[in-house]
C-alpha positions in Angstrom: 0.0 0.0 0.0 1.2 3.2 -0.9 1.2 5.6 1.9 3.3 8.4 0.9 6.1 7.5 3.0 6.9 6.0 6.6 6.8 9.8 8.0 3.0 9.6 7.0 2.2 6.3 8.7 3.6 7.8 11.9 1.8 11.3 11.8 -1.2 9.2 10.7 -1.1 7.1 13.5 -0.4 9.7 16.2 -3.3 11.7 15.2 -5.6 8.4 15.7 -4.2 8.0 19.1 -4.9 12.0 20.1 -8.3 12.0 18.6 -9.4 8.4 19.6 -10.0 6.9 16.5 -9.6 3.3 17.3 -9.5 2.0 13.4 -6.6 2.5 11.3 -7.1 4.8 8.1 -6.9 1.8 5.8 -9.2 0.1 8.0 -12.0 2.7 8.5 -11.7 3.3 4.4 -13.5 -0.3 4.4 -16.1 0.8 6.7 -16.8 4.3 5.3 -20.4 4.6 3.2 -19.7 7.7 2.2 -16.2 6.8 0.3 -17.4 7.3 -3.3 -15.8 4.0 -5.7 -16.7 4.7 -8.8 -14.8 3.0 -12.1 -12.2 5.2 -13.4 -12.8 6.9 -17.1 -11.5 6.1 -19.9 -8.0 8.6 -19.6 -7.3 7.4 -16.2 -7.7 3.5 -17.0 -5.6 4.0 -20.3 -2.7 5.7 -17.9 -2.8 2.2 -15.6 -2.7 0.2 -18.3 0.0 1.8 -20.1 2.2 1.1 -16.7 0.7 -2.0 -16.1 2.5 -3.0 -19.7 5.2 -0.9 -19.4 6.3 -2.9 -16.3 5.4 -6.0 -17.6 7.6 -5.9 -20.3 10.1 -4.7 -18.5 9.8 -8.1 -16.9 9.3 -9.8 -19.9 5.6 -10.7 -18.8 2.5 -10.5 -20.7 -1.1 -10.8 -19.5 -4.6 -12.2 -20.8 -7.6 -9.9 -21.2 -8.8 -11.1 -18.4 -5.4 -11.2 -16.2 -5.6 -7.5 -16.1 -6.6 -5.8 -12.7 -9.8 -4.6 -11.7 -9.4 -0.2 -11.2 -11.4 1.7 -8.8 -11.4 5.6 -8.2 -11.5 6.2 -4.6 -12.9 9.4 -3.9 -12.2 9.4 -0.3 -9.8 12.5 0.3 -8.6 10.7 3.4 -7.7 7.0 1.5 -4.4 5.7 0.4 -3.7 3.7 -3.1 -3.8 0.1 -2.7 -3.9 -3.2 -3.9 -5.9 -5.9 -3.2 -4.9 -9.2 -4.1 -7.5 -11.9 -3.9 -9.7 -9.5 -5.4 -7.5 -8.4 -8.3 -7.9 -4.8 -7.9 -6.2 -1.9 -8.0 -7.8 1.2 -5.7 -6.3 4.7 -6.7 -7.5 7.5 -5.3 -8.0 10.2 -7.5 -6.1 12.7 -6.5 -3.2 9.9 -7.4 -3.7 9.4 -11.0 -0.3 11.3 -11.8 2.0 10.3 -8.7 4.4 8.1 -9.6 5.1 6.5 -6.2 1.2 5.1 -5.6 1.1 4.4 -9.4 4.9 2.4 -9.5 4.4 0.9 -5.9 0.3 -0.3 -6.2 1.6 -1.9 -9.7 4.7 -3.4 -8.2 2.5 -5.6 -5.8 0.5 -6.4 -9.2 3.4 -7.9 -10.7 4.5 -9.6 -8.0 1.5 -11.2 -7.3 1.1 -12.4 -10.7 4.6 -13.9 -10.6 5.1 -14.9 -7.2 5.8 -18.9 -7.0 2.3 -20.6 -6.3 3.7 -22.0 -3.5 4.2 -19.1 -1.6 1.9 -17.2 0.6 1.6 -13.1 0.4 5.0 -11.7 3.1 4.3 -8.0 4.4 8.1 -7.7 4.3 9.1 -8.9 0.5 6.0 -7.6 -0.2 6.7 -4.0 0.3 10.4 -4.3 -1.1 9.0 -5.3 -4.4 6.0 -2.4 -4.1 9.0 0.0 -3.5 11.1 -1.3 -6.6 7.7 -0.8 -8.8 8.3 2.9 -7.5 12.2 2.8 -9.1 11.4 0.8 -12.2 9.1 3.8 -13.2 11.2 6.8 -11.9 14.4 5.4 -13.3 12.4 5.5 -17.0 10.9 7.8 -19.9 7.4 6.4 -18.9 8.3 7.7 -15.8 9.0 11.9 -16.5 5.2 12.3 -17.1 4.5 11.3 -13.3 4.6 13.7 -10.3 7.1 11.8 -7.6 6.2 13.7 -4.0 8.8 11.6 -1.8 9.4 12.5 1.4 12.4 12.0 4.0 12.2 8.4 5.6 12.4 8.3 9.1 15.6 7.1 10.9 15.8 3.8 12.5 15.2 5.4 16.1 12.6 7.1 15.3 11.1 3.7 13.8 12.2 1.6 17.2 10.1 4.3 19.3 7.1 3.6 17.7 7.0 0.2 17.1 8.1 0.4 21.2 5.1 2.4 22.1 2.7 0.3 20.5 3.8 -2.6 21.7 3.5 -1.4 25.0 0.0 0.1 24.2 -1.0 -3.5 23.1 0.4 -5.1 26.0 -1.6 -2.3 27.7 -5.1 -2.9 25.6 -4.5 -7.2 26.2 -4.6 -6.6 30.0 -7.4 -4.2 30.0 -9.5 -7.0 27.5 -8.8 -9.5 30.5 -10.1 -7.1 33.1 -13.3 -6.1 31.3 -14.2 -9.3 29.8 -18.3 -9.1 31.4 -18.6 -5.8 29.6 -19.4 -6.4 26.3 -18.8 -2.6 25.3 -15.4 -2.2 27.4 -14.4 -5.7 25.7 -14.9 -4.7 22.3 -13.5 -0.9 22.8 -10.5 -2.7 24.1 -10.3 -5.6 20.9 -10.5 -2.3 17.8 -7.2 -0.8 19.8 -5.3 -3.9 20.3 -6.2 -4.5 16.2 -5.4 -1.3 15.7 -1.8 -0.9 18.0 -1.0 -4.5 16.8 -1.9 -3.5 12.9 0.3 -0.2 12.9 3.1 -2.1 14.5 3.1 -4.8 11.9 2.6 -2.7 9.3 5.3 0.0 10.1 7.6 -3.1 10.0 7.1 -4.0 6.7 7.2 -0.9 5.3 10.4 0.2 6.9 12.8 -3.0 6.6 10.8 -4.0 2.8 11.5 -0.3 1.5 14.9 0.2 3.6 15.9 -3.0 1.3 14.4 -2.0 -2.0 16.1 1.8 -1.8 19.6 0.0 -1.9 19.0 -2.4 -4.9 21.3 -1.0 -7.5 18.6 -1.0 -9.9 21.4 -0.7 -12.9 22.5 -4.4 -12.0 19.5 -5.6 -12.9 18.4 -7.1 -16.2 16.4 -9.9 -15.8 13.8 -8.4 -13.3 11.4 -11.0 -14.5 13.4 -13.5 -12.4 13.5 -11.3 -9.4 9.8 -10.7 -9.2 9.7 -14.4 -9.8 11.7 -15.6 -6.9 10.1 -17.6 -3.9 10.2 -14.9 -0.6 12.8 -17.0 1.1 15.5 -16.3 -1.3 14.8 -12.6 -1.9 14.9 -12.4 2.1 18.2 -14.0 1.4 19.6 -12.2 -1.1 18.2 -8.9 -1.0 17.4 -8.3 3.0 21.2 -7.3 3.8 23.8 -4.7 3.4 25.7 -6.7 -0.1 22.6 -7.8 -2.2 23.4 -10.8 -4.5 22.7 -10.2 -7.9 23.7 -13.3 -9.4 21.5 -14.8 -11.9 20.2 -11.4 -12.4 22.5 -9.2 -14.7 21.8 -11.3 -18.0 19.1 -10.2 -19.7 16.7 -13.4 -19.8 
């Protein structure tokens, strides 16, 4: 999910926990009747389609008609670009159409669901390095000059311990308070939304951090058979992409 940097998760979050709103943004966007989803025209699906096949060749993958990805316009000013896998769809809000990070990364989990060995099950950590390398593919390209690309300074490692500290401790907090109130059905269930939600943040801020903190050091030039990459089972790339000397062997032939 493209959430406009790891800065924005935090703030995000934070402002949950002053005004207590105990669902998560991506969460509530689920819930929310008056979020508008209305199928994008004809300009706006043409522009995910031509970087739907733009990466795809860049992969050296092709797709039936009916491989392609559902698209939605959110119209929810609040919502974040996603995709959803067993549904096949792509949600981009509209304000999004033109930014290049929720376009590259939302189509960079496309791919890599479509070529992800059967076998294996969707990883929140692999999963965001290869959203964040959909990002790269399209900056580093022609296709890739007619996007907007509002990137913003990553956090730094503390910054990223603190938080994932603090809601760990607010869970820990919320498990022992859903113990104490379990004969109040209100108090249980007010306590259940923020251990999801303390527990889903954590998780989530996780992912993001060590999957893009990964991806951002790929030396992208390296790289000419990205077809294999996006192809490999999560173990490996956890192998040979989740430290400081990626190992590009295999991978600097063109296929």
């Amino acid at each position: 999910m493209a959430k406009k940097g790891i800065k924005n998760l935090m703030i995000e979050a934070n402002n949950r926990e002053n005004t207590g709103t105990d669902i998560p943004e991506h969460e509530q966007e689920k819930h929310d009747d008056s979020a508008e989803a209305t199928e994008v025209s004809t300009d706006p699906l043409a522009r995910v389609h031509e970087v739907i096949d733009f990466m795809g060749n860049k992969l050296g993958a092709e797709l039936e008609e009916d491989e392609y990805p559902k698209i939605l316009l959110r119209a929810n000013p609040l919502g974040d670009s996603s995709y959803h896998e067993t549904l096949n769809l792509i949600n981009i809000n509209k304000k999004n159409i033109n930014d290049g990070v929720h376009m590259g990364e939302e189509i960079g989990h496309f791919w890599r669901t479509q070529l992800r060995p059967k076998e294996d099950k969707r990883e929140h950590n692999t999963n965001e390095f290869f959203g964040f390398l959909g990002r790269r593919i399209l900056q580093n390209s022609e296709l890739g000059e007619q996007f907007q690309w509002n990137e913003e300074e990553e956090p730094t490692r503390e910054e990223v311990l603190e938080f994932i500290a603090r809601r760990k401790k607010w869970s820990l907090e919320a498990s022992k308070k859903l113990k104490e109130n379990q004969g109040d059905d209100e108090l249980t269930k007010f306590y259940r939304r923020k251990l999801f939600r303390h527990e889903s943040e954590r998780k989530s801020m996780l992912a993001h951090f060590y999957g893009y903190k990964f991806a951002r050091q790929v030396n992208i030039n390296r790289i000419k058979n990205w077809g294999k990459l996006f192809s490999m089972p999560n173990a490996e790339v956890r192998k040979r992409f989740f430290q400081e000397n990626p190992d590009y062997s295999g991978l600097e032939e063109a296929a």
